[in-house]
N, C-alpha and C positions, 0 to 999 in steps of 0.2 A: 747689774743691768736693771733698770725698771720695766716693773712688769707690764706686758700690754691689756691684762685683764683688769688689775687692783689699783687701786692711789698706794700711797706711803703714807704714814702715821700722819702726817702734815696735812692728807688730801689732794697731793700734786702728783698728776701723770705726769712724767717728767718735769718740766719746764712749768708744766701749765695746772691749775685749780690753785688749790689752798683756799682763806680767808683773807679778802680785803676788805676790812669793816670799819665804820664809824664806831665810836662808840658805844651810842644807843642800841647799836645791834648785836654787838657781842655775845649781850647774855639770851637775847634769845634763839641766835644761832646754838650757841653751845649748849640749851636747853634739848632742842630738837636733835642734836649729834650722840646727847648723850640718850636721849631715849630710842633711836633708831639704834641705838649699838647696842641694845639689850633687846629690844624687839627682834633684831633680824636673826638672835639665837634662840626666841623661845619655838617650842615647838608648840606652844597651843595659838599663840600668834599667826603663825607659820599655817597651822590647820585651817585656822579661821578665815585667812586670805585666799587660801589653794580651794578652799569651798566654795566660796561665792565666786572665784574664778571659773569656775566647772556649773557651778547651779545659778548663776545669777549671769555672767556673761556669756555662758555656752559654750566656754574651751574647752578643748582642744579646734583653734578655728583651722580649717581647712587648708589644705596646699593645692593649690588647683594647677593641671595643665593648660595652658591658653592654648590647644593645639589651632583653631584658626587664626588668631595672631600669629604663631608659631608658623604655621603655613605661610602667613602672607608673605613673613619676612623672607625667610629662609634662613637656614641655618642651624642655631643654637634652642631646643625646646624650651621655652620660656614658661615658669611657673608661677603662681600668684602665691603669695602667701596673705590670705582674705582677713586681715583684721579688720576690713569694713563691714564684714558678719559680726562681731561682736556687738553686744546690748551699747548703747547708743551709737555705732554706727562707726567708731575706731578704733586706735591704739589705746588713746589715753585713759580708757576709762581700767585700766592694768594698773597704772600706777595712782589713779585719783583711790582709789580701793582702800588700796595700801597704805597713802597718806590720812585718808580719815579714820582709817580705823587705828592709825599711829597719835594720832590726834585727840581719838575718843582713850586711849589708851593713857594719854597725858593728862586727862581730865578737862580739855578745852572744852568751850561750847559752840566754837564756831570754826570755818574755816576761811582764809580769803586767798584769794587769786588774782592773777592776771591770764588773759586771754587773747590771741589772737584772730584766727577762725573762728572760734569759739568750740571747737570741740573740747575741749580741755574745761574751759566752764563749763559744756554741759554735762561733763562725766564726774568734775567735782560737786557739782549740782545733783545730779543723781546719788554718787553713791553719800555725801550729804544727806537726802531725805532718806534716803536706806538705812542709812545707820546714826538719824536724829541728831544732828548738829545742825546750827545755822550753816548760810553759804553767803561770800560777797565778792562779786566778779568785778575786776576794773576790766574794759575794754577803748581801746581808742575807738574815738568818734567816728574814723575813716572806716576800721572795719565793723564798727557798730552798723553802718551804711550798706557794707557789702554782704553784712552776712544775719539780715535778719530772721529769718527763720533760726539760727542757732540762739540769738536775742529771747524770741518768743519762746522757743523751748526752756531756756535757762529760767526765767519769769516763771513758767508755768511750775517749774520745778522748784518752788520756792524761795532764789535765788535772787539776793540787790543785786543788779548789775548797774555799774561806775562807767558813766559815759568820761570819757579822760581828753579834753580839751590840749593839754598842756604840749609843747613841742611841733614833732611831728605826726603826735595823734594817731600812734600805731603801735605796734608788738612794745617795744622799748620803751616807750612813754608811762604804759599799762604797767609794763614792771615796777618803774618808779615807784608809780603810783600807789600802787597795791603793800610794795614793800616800807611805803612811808607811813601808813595806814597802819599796819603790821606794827614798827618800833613802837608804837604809842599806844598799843593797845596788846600786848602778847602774854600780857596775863591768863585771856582766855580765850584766847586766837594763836592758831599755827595759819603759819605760810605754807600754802601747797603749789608748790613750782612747779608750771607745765612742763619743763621738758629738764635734759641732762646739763643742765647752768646753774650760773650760782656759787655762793660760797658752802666750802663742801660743810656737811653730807651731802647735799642737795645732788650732786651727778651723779655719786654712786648711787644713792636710795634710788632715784627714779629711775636708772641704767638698771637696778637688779631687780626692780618691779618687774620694767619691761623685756629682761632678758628671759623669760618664759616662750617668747615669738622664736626668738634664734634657737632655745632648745625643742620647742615642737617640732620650727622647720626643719632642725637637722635630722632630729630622727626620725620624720617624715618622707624628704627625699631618700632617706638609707632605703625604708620599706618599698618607695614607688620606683628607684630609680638602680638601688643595689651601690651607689656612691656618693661621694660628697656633691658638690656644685663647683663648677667651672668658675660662677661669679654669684655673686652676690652683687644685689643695687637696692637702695635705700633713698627715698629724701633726706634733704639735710637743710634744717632752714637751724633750730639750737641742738635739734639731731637726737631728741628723744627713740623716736621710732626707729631710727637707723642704728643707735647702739643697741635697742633690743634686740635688733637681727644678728647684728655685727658681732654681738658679744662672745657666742659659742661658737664662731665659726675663727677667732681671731690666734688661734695657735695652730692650725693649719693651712701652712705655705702656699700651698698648692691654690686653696681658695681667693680667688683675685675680690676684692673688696671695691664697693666704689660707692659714693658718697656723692648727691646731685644738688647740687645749690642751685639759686635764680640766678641767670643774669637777666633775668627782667627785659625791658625793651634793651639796654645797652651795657654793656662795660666800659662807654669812654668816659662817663661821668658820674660822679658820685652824686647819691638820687635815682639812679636809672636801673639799680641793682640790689642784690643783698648776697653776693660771689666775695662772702668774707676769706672763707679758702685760700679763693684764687689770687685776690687782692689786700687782702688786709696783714697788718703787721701785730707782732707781739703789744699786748696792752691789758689795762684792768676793765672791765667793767662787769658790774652788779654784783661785785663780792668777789669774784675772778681772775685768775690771769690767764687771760688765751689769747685768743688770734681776733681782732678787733679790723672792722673797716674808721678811721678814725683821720681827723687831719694832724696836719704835726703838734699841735697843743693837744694833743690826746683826747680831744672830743668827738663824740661817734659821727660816722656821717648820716646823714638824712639816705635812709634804705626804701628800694620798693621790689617788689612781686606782684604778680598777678594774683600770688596764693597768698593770703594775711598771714594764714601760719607759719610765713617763710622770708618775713622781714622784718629779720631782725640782725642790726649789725656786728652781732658776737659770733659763736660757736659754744658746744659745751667741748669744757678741759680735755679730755678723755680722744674727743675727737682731734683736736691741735695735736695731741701727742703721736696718736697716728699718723698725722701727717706728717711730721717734724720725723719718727722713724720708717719711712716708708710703705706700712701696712697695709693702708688706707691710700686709696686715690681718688682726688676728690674734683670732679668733674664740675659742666653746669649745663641746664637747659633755661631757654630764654622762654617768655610767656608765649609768645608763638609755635613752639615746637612745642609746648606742654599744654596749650588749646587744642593742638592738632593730635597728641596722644591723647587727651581726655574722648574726643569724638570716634577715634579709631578704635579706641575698648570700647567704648559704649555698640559702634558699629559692628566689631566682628565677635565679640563675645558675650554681649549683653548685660556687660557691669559697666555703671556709669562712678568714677571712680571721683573722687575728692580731689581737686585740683591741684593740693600739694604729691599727692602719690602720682598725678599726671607727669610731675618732674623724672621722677622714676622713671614709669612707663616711657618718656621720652629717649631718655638714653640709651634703656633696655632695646628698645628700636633701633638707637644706631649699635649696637652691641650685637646682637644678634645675628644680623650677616656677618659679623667679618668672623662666624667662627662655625663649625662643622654639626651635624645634626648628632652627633655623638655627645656634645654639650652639654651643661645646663644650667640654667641662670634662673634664679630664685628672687622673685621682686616681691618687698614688703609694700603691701597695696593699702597704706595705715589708713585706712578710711574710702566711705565713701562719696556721692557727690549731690546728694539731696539736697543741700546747706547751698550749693554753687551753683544749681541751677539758673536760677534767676540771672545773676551776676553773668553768668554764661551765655544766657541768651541776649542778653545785653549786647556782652562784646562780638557773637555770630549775628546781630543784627535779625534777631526772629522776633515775633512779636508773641 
């Protein structure tokens, strides 16, 4: 039986990862697998990361009770798990850590990236000047537009950032980008891939960065609550943040899992969403095999969100497998119900939350009435919403 934590020697959670590679990229994927598999057993490696995890991003972050949201709803006490406390302001800056100083470890001088949001640039950016490597962000142009304040931060942090023209000018595009960049120059560059996608290593590495969130929450709720969680809820746009959670809680039954994609304005049309989950079929893309929105000649569809960091039309491996054995249930919030949970946290609890964890929040909403106050439902709040203000007040029409 495949395991629901590990890949196999290949990289495939069942059905889904492994390597789909041109040529040119071979060898520097298998550069990066061979040295992350000697990294993730040294212990002075191992030190060196769980330090700056503690003294530089200020973990152990917080498990907070929403008990006024929890009031409003009724029902199930719903908890925050605050990685928007952390030093720039999300999840990602857990596994960007991880990869530079994997990177400083292989002798590179620099690192490059793709970005959506931009959080993920700016925590490669960060831990980059932290630990003296160059940095080079490809971002599409679309969310280069929505999300300048993350733009400006990354700039300030030493950071090229790659306005990416090409396609549809979004999450996907950026990848390309970034990874063509990459083949041609990985002499002295590694690739730092935002989320759990890709040709493996790439979902495990970034999966056991981020799985440090699902071991604090669990042993968090043990301490505040005396049991596990009723449920577990996560974003899921390639599902970084959601496999950190996911990950320690995923051999215990009892714990219902739930996984939230966009459906964006619509599900009748491809464009109107990025509900690879719910819609998309088995396929390759970016070195992968998962669950792809794509048309029958296997080319992705044109994806949207309201959240940048959650259009894009793949999934990571790890997460398809779940779905494919039932573990994982994987839901969706449309940008109207996830506009309308970003204002309702900002309203009854005073955290103004990053528009992709609004997807979370959103469901967590409709989740929470239908189950008893004896409950308890644990939301990864990967960020927060400093970055989406603007863009926010745009779509509420404020001036």
């Amino acid at each position: 039986m495949t395991s629901l934590t590990q890949a196999d020697e290949a990289g495939f959670f069942g059905a889904h990862g492994g390597r789909f590679l041109p040529p040119h990229l071979e060898a520097p994927i298998a550069e990066v697998a061979a040295a992350y598999a000697e990294a993730k057993d040294d212990p002075a490696f191992l030190a060196e990361y769980e330090a700056l995890l503690a003294d530089y991003v200020g973990r152990p972050s917080p498990l907070f009770l929403a008990k006024n949201l929890s009031a409003e709803l009724g029902g199930a006490k719903i908890y925050l798990k605050r990685e928007d406390l952390n030093h720039t302001g999300a999840h990602k800056i857990n596994h960007t850590l991880g990869e530079v100083l994997l990177a400083k470890r292989m002798g590179k001088k620099k690192v490059i990236a793709e970005t959506g949001a931009g959080q993920h640039g700016v925590a490669l950016a960060t831990a980059a000047a932290l630990l003296g490597l160059e940095c080079e962000i490809h971002m599409g142009a679309i969310d280069i537009a929505k999300q300048h304040p993350n733009v400006v931060r990354m700039r300030l942090l030493g950071a090229t950032v790659v306005s990416v023209e090409d396609g549809g000018r979004c999450l996907k595009d950026a990848v390309d980008s970034a990874f063509g960049v990459w083949a041609a120059d990985f002499g002295e560059t590694m690739f730092a891939i935002g989320s759990v996608v890709g040709p493996d290593p790439f979902p495990t590495m970034v999966r056991d960065f981020q799985s440090v969130v699902g071991r604090e929450a669990r042993r968090q709720v043990m301490e505040k609550e005396g049991k596990l969680p009723t449920a577990i809820v996560a974003a899921v746009g390639g599902g970084s943040n959601a496999m950190g959670l996911f990950q320690a809680f995923l051999e215990d039954a009892d714990v219902a899992i739930y996984g939230v994609e966009p459906s964006g304005r619509s599900l009748d049309a491809p464009g109107e969403h990025a509900a690879t989950m719910t819609l998309g079929t088995p396929g390759v893309i970016h070195g992968m095999q998962t669950i792809v929105l794509q048309d029958e000649a296997g080319e992705p569809w044109p994806v949207h969100s309201i959240a940048s960091g959650m259009d894009y039309p793949g999934v990571g491996p790890q997460h398809a497998h779940l779905k494919d054995v039932g573990r994982a249930n994987y839901v969706t919030a449309s940008d109207a119900e996830s506009l309308e949970a970003f204002q309702v946290l900002c309203r009854t609890e005073g955290i103004i939350p990053a528009i992709e964890s609004s997807h979370a929040v959103a469901y967590a909403m409709k989740l929470a009435p239908t189950l008893t106050s004896d409950d308890v439902i644990i939301v990864n709040l990967s960020g927060r919403g400093d970055k989406d203000i603007d863009f926010v007040a745009e779509q509420l029409g404020m001036e």
